[in-house]
N, C-alpha and C positions, 0 to 999 in steps of 0.2 A: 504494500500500500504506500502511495506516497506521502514524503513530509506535508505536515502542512506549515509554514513561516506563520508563528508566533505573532499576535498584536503585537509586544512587547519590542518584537524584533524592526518591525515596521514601524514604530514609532523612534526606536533610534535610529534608523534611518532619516527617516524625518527629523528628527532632532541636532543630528550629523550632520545634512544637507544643508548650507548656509543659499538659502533661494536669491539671493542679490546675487553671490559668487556662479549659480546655477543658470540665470535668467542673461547674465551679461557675457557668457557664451554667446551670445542671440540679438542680445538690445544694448544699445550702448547708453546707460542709464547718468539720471545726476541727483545728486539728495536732494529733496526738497522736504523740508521739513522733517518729521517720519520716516517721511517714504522716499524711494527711491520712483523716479519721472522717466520715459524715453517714449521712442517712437513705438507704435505697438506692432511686436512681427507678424499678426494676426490678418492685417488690411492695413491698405497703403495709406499713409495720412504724412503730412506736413508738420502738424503742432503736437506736441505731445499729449498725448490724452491715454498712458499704461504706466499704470503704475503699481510697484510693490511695497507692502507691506510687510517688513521684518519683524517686527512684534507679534503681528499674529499665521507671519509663515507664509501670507496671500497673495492674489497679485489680481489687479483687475483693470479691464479699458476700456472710459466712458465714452469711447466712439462705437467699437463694434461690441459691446458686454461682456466680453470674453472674461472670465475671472478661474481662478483655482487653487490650487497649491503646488509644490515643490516638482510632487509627481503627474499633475495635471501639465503642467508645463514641457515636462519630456515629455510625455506619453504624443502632446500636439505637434511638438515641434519636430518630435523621429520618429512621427507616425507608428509607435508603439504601445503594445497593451499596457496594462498596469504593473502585472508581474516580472514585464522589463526594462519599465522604466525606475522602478525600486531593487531591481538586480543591478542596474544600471550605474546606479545611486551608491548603492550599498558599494558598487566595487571601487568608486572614484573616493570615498570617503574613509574606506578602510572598515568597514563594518560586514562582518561576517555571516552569512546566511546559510542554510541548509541548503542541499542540491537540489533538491525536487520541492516542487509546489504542487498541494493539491487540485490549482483552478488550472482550468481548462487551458492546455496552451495550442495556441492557433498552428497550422499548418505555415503560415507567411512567419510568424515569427520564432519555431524553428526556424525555415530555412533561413533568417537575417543573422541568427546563432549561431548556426553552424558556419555560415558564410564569413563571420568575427573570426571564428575560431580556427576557420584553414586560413585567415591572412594574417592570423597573431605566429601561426605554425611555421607559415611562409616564412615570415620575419626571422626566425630564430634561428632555420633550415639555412637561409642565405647569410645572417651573420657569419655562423657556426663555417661554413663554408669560405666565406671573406677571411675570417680569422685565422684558419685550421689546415686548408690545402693549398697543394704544390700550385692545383691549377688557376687559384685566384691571385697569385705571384703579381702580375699583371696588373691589378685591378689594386693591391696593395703599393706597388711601388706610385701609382697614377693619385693614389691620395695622399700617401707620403709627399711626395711634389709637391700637392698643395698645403702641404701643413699641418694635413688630418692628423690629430691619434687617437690613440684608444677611445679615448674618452670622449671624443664629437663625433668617433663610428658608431659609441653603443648609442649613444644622444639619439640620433638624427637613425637609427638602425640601418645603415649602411650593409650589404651587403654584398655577394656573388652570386649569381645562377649557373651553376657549371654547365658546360656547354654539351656533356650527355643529355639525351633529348628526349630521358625519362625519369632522371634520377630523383626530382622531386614528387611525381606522381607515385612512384613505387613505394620509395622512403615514409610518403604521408599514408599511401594506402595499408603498408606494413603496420603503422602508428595508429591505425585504426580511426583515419578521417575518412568519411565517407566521402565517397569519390562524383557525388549528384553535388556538397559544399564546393570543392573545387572547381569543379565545371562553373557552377554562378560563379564563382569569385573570379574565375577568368584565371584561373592560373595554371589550367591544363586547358586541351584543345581534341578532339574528337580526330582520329587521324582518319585520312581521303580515301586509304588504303581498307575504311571500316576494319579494323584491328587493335580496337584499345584507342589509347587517349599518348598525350606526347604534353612534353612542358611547351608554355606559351613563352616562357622567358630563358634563353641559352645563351652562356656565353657573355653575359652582361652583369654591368655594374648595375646595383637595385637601391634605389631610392623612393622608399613606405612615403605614404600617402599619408597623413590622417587627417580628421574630422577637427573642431574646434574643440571638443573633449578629449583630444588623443588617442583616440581610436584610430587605427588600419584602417582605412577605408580600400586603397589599391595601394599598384606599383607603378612606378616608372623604370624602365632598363635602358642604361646609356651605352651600345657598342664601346668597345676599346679598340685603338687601333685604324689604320685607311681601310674599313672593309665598303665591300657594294650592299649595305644596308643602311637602312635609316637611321639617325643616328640615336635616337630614343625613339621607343614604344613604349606604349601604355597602357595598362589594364581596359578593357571595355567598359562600356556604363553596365551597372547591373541593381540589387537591390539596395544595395547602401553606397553608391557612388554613383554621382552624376558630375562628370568634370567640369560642366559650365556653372555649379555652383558652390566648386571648390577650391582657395589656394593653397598653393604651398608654403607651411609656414606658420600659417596661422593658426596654429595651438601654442606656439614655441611663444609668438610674437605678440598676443591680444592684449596681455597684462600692461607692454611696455608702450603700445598705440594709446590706450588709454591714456598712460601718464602723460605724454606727450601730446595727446589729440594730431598723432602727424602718423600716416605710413607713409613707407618709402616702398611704390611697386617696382620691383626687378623680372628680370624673363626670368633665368633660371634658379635651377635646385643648387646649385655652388653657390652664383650670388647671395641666396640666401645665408647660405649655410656659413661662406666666407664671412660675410658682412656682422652675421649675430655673433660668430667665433673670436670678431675685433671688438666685440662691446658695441655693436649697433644694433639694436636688440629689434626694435620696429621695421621689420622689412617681412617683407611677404613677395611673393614671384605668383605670374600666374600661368607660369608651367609651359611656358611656348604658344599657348591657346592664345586667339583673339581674346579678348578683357569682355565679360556680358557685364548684363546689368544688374544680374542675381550676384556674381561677384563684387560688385560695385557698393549694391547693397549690403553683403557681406563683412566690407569694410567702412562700412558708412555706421554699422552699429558699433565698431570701438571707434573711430578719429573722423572729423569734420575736412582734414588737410588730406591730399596725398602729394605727394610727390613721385612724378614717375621717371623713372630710367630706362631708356631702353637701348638697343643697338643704332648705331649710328650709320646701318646698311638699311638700304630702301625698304626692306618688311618689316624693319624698328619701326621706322619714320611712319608710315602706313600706321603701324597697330599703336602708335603714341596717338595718331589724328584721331583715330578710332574709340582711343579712351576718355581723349577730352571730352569729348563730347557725349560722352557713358557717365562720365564721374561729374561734369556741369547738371545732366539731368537729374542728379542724382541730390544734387543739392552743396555735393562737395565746393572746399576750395581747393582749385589747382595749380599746382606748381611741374615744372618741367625741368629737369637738368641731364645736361647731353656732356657726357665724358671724354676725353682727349681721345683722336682719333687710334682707333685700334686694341683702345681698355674697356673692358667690362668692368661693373661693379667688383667680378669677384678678383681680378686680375689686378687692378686698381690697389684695393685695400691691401693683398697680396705684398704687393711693390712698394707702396707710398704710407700703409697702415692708416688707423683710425684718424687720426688728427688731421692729417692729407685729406683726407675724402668729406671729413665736417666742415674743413677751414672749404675745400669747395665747391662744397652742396650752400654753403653758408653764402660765398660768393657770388657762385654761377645759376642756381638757380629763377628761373623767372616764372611771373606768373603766364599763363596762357596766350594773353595779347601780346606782353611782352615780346615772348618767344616766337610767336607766329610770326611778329612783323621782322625782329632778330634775323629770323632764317631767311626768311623774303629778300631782306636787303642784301644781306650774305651772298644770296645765291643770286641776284639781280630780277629779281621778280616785282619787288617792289615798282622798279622803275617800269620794267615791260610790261605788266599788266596790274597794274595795283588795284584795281577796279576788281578784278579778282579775286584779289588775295583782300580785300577789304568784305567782299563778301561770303569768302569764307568765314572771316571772322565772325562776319554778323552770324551766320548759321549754326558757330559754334554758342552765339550769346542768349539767342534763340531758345537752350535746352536749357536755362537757368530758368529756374522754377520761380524767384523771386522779381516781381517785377521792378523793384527799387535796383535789384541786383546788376539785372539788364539794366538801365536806366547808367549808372554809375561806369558801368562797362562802356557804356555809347559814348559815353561822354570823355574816357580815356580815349577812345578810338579816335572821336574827333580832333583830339589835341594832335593828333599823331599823322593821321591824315590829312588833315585840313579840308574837309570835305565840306562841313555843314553839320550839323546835329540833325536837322529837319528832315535833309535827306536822308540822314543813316535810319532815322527811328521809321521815317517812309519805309525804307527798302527792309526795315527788321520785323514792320504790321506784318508788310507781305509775306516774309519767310514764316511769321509767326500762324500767320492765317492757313500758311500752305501745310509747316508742321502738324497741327491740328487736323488738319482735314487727314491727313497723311496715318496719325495716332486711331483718330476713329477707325481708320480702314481696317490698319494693323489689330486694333481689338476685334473689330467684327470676325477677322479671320482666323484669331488665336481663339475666340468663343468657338466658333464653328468647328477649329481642330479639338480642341478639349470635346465637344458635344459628341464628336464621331470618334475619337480613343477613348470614352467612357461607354458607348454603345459600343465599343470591339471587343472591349475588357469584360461589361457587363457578357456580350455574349459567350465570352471564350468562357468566363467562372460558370456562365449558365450549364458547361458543355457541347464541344463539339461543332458549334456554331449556331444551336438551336434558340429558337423566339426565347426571348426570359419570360417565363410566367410571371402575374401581378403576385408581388408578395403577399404573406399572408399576414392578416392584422397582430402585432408583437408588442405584449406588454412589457416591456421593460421593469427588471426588479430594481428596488430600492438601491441593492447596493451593487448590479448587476453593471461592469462595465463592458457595453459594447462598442467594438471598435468597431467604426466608418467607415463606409467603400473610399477606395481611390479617388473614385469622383467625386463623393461631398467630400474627401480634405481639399480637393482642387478648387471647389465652390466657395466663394464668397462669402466670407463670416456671416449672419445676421445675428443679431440680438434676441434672445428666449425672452420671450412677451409673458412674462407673472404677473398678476394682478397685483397692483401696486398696496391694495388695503389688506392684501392677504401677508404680502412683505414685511408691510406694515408691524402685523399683528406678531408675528416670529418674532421682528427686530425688539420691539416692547417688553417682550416675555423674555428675550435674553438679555436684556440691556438691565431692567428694571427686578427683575429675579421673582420668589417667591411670591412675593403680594400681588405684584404684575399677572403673574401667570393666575394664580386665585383669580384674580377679577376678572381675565380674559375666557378662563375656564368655567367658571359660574355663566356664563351669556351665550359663548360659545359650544361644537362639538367636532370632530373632522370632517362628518357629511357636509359640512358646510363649503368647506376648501374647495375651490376646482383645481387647481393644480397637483398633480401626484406627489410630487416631491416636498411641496410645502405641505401639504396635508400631513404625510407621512412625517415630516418635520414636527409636524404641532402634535403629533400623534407620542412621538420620541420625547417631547419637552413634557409632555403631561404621564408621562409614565416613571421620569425619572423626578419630575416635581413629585409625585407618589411615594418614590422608592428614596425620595429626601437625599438624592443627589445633586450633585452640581451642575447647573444651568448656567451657562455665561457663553460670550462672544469664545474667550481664551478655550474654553470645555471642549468646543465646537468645533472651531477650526482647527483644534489637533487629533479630532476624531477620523475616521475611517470614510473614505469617499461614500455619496457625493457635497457632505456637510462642509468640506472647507471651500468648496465651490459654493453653494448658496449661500456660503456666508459672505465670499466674494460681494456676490450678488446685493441680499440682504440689508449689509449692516453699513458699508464703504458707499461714502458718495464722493462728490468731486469738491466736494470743499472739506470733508475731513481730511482729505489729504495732502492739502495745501499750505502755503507756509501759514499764512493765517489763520487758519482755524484746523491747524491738527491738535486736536482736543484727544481725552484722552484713549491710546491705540486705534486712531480713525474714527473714535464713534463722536457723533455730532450731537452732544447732551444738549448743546441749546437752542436744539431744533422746536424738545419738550419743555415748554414754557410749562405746559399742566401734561404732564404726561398720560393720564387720563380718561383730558377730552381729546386727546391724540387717540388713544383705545377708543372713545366711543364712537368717534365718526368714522373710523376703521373696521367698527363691529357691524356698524349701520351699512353700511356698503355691502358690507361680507355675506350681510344677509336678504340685503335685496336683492344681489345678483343670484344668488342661491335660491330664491326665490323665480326668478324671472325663466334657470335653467329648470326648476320644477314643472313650470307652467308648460315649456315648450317638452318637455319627458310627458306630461298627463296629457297632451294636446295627441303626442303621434301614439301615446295610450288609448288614448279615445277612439283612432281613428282602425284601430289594430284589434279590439274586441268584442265582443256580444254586445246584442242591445242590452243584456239583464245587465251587464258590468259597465255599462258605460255610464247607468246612474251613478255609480260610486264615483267612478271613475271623476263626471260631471263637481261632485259635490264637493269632493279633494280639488278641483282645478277653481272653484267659488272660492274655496278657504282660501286656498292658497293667493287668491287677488284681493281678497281683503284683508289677508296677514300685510301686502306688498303695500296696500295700499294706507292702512295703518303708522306701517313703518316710514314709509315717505312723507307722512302729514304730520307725524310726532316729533317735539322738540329731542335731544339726544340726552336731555337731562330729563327726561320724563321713563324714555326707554330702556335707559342704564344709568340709573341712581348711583349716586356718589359713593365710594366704600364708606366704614365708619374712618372717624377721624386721624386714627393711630395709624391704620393703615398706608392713608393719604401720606400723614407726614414721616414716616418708614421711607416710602418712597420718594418725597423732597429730601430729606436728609443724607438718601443716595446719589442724588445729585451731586448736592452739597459737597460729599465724600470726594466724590469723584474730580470736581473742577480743584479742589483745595491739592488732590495729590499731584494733579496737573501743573499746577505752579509748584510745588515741593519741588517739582522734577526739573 
């Protein structure tokens, strides 16, 4: 039988888990007050509006709703279940769990497991090999050269692929990797000959991939040597690698872009590796690939700046144009710096070391117009078609998202040109006009591709390529977490619509404790609730208010999914989280002037709409039975519009009388508590 993981165990977890240190993998955050503030990676937005809460473990965003906890947050962002994103957790933090879990584990998240587990194998196989044999001699003296030792091989897990064209598939098969993980992870190949399987990587220096958490994600193999082959290859995309929305480096690098708000993008896996080895810690490469805009965004959540490098051969120059105007849409500020003809970053630092390469990144770099016009004159472009090169720039100015931005930029441009303002900002409407039309097109067609690989995917999971039948109606349990098609993670966040007086009535009961819950529970019952989870909620507070346990915000959101998500929800608005009014751990005590008649016109609602959903249940009752039952039927749908109609015409202090006094001021003086500990603090 399998283990089952402990509450206890899950909770140190949780407790281990610092959700700011977990969340800024992802968002590039800043304190504000309490909480920490950034862009939400949930939907695309400009102004901050996600924000976490460290007090009580949370995190929530008053643009798309999105709220949770620690393991909420992996589970969205690595499209994984619960039980791995808490293995997940557990393993980054040092907290030890049992092998097996009783809950159900999926079929896709095996295979994401196993596909970890043959590229952490990979890694160890090709050290081991870099390290240990005659035939990676080669591939040791070629890092020696650069400087490498031991100790930035094991760092950066540098390896060998020996150039036998099985030795790693056999090796791992012997070791008991299932040979269906390798195949996803790209690290064997199906041979032509139909006879077995062959390594995808021979003969090459190996340079791991990983993810912003340090995980394997692929390889890259660099040839040694003048041979007639490429000179790196690269894992293929598979389940846990997508190269256009990955750099290299940046696990190494995130901590040190922060401090700074600067990266420095380089092409390759040395540059990198050079550049952090001299103490230049914020450099990330993006692997030879054109630069997208999911990478863009990638570094846009640790630093505001980048700084790009590239080769100073026409495919640099080419994929520098190509960035600008990735990293201006993106909102960044850019900077360019072009190195002495014939150096690379990594060849650079090599020769000249650290203080060389800052005194002239410090010197030579420019910003964007700068440089555009720099090279123009250089090259004599300027003079022969400046009308050109003036308009590329505008096109570059175009994808600034701020229009003060642009604005500021035109106005550099003109000093520079001599052109006119009038006419530049003429000739930028128009690109601006053209862009947009250009963006819609490009969405409608990305819509369309997403609509037809979510209809290919739906049909392949359906089998076989057959019609997907209409699913069947699925009640979701309390604490049942089901993971998402492919396609709703692809879908645009929206917001979970709860009934605000039913929010209400939770927040009350947990904010205000015992007495609160007594008055709420005296008027109220769960039939009343339409939402599941809140009901189930209020259902959970009044069994433990019975069993004379602890009720509270703190209780809550260290409990067992889905509670620290509705408490997300619930109890966090967008002024408790602000520097002004972060009262005490997010909650907004002076929202309740009378906390009270907050409960009553929250009860009064609760029960008219529970009321209104009765009449429409006795209505298609009515129309669904006997004539004998449809008097009853009739006489319950009377009651029920003069209970509605009662309740709408009565004042709220007539329909929920005041507690006795002691009561009341229990509750005021909880207040009181609360704001007094708040200036303590």
């Amino acid at each position: 039988m399998a283990t089952m993981i402990p509450d206890e165990k899950k909770e140190e977890v949780r407790g281990a888990a610092d959700i700011v240190e977990v969340v800024e993998d992802y968002v590039k955050l800043k304190r504000s007050g309490r909480s920490w503030k950034g862009l939400c990676p949930f939907h695309d937005e400009n102004t901050p509006s996600f924000h976490v809460t460290p007090d009580l473990g949370i995190y929530k965003c008053f643009g798309c709703g999105e709220s949770g906890d620690v393991f909420n947050f992996v589970m969205e962002m690595e499209g994984v279940g619960f039980v791995e994103a808490m293995r997940s957790l557990a393993d980054r933090y040092g907290v030890s769990l049992p092998e097996e879990d009783e809950e159900e584990l999926t079929e896709e998240h095996n295979l994401r497991e196993g596909i970890y587990h043959a590229l952490k194998y990979a890694g160890v196989f090709f050290f081991r090999h870099l390290m240990e044999t005659d035939q990676a001699k080669k591939a040791r003296d070629y890092l020696q050269k650069r400087g490498y030792n031991r100790q930035i091989i094991k760092k950066y897990g540098l390896g060998y692929a020996p150039p036998d064209g099985e030795k790693l598939y056999k090796t791992a098969i012997d070791s008991g990797i299932n040979e269906e993980y390798l195949l996803e992870a790209g690290l064997i190949k199906p041979s032509k000959r139909d006879d077995g399987f062959y390594d995808a990587f021979r003969g090459r220096l190996m340079f791991p991939i990983f993810n912003p958490s340090g995980k394997v994600i692929a390889y890259a193999g660099r040839i040694l040597g003048k041979k007639k082959a490429a000179k790196y290859i690269n894992s293929p995309q598979t389940k846990v690698y997508n190269k256009s929305k990955v750099l290299y480096g940046i696990n190494f690098a995130k901590n040190d872009i922060r401090k700074k708000n600067e990266v420095i993008l380089v092409e390759g896996y040395t540059d990198v590796i050079s550049l952090q080895q001299a103490g230049i810690n914020n450099v990330a490469a993006s692997s030879g690939t054109s630069l997208t805009p999911d990478q863009m965004k990638l570094l846009h959540r640790y630093g505001d700046t980048i700084t790009m490098i590239y080769d100073s051969d026409s495919a640099g120059k080419r994929a520098m144009k190509r960035g600008i105007n990735i990293a201006l849409h993106e909102g960044m500020d850019v900077k360019l710096l072009e190195l002495p003809e014939g150096e690379d970053p990594d060849s650079f630092v090599r020769q000249f070391g650290k203080e060389a390469f800052r005194e002239l990144k410090k010197d030579e770099s420019e910003g964007f117009l700068d440089y555009t016009v720099h090279k123009a004159r250089s090259s004599g472009r300027w003079n022969e078609e400046k009308d050109k090169v003036v308009t590329e720039i505008l096109e570059s100015i175009a994808h600034i998202p701020d229009q003060i931005k642009q604005e500021v930029e035109v106005q550099k441009l003109n000093k520079v040109s001599k052109i006119g303002d009038r006419a530049l900002f003429d000739e930028l409407g128009k690109i601006n006009s053209r862009l947009k039309e250009e963006r819609k097109k490009a969405k409608k067609r990305e819509q369309r591709r997403r609509e037809r690989e979510a209809r290919r995917r739906d049909q392949e999971t359906d089998g076989q390529g057959q019609r997907p039948q209409a699913p069947r109606p699925h009640t979701v349990g309390f604490n049942e977490q089901r993971k998402p098609s492919a396609a709703q993670r692809r879908a645009p966040k929206q917001p979970q619509k709860r009934p605000n007086y039913e929010k209400e009535l939770i927040r009350l009961m947990l904010v205000y404790d015992r007495d609160m819950i007594d008055y709420i529970g005296s008027y109220c019952n769960e039939t009343q609730f339409e939402d599941k989870q809140l009901r189930q909620f209020y259902e959970d507070i009044i069994e433990r208010y019975k069993e004379e346990k602890e009720v509270s915000v703190e209780a809550y959101a260290a409990r067992e999914h889905p509670y620290p998500k509705l408490i997300g929800e619930i109890v966090i608005d967008e002024h408790t989280v602000s520097e002004r009014h972060h009262e005490m751990v997010g909650v907004k005590y002076q929202k309740d002037k009378n906390p009270y008649r907050t409960a009553k016109g929250a009860m009064k609602a609760l029960k008219i709409h529970y009321l209104d959903r009765l009449q429409v249940d006795l209505y298609k009752r009515y129309n669904a039975v006997d004539k004998e039952q449809r008097k009853k039927v009739m006489k319950a749908m009377k009651e029920a519009g003069r209970q509605r109609s009662l309740l709408q015409q009565s004042p709220i202090d007539e329909l929920f009388p005041d507690p006795d006094s002691d009561a009341a001021k229990k509750v005021s003086d909880k207040v009181f508590e609360y704001k007094m500990k708040h200036e303590r603090e």
